[in-house]
C-alpha positions in Angstrom: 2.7 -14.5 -27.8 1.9 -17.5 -25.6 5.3 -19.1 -26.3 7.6 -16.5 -26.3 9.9 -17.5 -23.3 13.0 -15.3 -24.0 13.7 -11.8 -25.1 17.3 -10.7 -25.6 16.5 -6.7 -25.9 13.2 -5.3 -25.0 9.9 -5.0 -25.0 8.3 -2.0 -25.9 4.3 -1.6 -26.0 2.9 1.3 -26.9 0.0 3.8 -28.8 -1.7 1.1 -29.2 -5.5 2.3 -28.5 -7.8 -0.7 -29.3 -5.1 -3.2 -27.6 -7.4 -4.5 -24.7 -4.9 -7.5 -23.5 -1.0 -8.4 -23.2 -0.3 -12.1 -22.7 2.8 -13.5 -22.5 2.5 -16.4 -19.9 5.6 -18.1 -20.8 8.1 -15.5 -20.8 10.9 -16.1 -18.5 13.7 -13.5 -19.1 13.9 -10.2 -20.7 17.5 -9.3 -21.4 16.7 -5.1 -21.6 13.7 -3.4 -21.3 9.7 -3.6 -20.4 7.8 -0.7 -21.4 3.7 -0.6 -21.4 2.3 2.9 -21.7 -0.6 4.8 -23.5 -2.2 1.9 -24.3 -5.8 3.3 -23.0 -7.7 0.1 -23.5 -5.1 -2.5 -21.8 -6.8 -4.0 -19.3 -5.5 -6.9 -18.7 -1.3 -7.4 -18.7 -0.6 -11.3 -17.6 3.9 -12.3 -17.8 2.7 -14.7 -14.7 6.0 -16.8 -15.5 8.5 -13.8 -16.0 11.6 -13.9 -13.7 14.2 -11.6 -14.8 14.6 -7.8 -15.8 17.9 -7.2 -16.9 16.8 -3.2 -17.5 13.5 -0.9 -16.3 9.7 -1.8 -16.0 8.0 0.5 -16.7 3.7 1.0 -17.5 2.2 4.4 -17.5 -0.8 6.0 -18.5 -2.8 3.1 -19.6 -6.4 4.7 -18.3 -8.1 0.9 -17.9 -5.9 -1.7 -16.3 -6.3 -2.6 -12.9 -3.9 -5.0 -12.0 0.1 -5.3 -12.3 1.3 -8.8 -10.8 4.3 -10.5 -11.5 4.3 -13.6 -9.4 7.5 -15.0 -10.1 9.8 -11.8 -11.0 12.7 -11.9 -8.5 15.0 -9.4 -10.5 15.0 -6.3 -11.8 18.4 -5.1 -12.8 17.2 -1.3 -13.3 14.0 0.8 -12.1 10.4 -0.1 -11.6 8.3 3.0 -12.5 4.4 2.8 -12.3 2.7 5.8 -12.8 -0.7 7.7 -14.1 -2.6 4.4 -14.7 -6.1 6.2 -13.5 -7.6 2.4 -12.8 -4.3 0.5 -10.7 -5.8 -0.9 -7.7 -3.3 -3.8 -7.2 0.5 -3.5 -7.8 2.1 -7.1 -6.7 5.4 -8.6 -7.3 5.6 -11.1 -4.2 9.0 -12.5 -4.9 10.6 -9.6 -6.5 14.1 -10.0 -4.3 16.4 -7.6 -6.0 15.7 -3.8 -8.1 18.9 -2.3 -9.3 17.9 0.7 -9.7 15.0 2.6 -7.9 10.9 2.1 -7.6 8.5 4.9 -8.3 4.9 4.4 -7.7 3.1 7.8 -7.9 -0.6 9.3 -9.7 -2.3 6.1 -9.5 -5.1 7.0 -7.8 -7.0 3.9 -6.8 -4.1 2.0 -6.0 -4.8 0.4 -2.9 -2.6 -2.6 -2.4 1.0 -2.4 -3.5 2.7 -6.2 -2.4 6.2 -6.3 -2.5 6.8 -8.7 1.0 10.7 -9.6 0.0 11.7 -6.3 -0.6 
């Protein structure tokens, strides 16, 4: 999905045991919804160009990952939820400027740097 730089709705990844990577470096806007969970061999989730959020992002239980970062998101028009990913160490949006909704960050047990500087 390396040129995919627009989704209208949502994106919805999930039960997807032997997936082991999610690249979508060109994606800009997503008009809905991001949804990533019990995908058990993810490890690696890369939307380094994604801006906009018009709904929720949400990743949970995905046992492998490590790191969530979206450099250049600086919208979210609904709720961030990250929870029970048993490997998170690094949560990082750095621009993320505006969340419409509310963030929940809980059960990720190794998470030991969560960035959000221009919140």
């Amino acid at each position: 999905m390396n040129y995919l730089d627009h989704v209208g709705g949502d994106i919805y990844v999930f039960d997807n045991p032997n997936l082991a990577s999610l690249t979508m470096n060109n994606l800009d806007h997503v008009g809905r919804y991001i949804s990533v969970y019990h995908s058990d061999n993810l490890d690696t989730l890369s939307m380094n160009y994604l801006n906009y959020v018009g709904g929720d992002i949400s990743m949970y239980n995905n046992k492998k990952i490590t790191s969530l970062t979206m450099d250049n998101l600086v919208n979210v028009g609904g709720d961030i939820d990250v929870d029970n990913n048993d490997n998170l160490a690094t949560l990082s949006m750095p621009n993320l400027k505006t969340v419409g909704g509310g963030i929940d960050v809980y059960e990720n047990y190794n998470l030991d740097t969560l960035s959000m500087p221009n919140l």
